[in-house]
N, C-alpha and C positions, 0 to 999 in steps of 0.2 A: 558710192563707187569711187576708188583710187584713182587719179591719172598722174601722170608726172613718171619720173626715174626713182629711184629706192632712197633717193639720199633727200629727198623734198617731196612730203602727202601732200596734196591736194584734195578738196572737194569737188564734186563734180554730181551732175545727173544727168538720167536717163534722157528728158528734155529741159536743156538749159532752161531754168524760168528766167534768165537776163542774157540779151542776147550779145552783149559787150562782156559778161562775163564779170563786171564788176561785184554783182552780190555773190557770186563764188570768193572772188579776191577777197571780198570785205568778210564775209564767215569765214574762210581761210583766217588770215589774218586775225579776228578774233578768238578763234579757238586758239589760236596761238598766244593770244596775251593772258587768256581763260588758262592755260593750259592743259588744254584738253585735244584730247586726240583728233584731228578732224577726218580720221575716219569713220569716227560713229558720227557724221553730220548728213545726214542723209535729206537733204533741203527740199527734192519733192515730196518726201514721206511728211517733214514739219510744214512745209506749206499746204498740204493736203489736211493734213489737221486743225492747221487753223484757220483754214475756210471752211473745214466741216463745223467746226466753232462759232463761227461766223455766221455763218449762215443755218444754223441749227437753231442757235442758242442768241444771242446779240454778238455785234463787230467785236465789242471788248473782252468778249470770252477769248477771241483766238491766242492774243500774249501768253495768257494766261492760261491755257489749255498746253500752249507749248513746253511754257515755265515749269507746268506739273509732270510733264510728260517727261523732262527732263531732270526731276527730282526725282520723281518713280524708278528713272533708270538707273540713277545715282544709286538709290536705295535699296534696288536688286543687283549689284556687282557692276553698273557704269560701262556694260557690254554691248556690242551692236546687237544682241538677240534682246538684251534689257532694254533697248533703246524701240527695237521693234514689236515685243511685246505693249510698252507702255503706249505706243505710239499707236495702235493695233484698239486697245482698249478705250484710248481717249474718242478715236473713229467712231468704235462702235457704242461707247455711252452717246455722245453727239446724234446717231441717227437716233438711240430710243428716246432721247429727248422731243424728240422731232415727233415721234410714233405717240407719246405717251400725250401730249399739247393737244 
């Protein structure tokens, strides 16, 4: 989700996961050296994958479930639907991982 005025995107979520608002600032700010849009930053959708990660799979899965999730989108058009499709998918391979143990 967008907040801010038209001339400066911002990151934002549904429920801030920082209540200072700093790791908004700080992925702000990154996507911005990244150069990447921080609209497709959707922080509870990637923190929600990488505790399904995490806790499916091992803690060092979540980087790294992000990191793919965020190649995948690249690799389908770099869209926020590419973004939540891959992000969508990493979820549900995580639970059958869980199911199939």
């Amino acid at each position: 989700m967008i907040c801010g005025d038209e001339s400066e995107e911002t990151i934002m979520t549904e429920q801030s996961p920082s209540r200072d608002g700093v790791l908004e600032h700080w992925v702000n700010d990154l996507a911005t050296v990244l150069n990447v849009d921080p609209s497709l930053v959707n922080l509870s959708q990637l923190l929600d994958v990488a505790r399904d990660a995490a806790h499916s799979v091992t803690r060092t899965a979540a980087p790294i479930a992000t990191f793919l999730v965020g190649v995948a989108a690249a690799q389908q058009g770099g869209t926020r639907e590419a973004v939540d499709a891959a992000a969508n998918k990493a979820q549900q391979q995580a639970k059958e991982y869980v199911e199939d143990r």
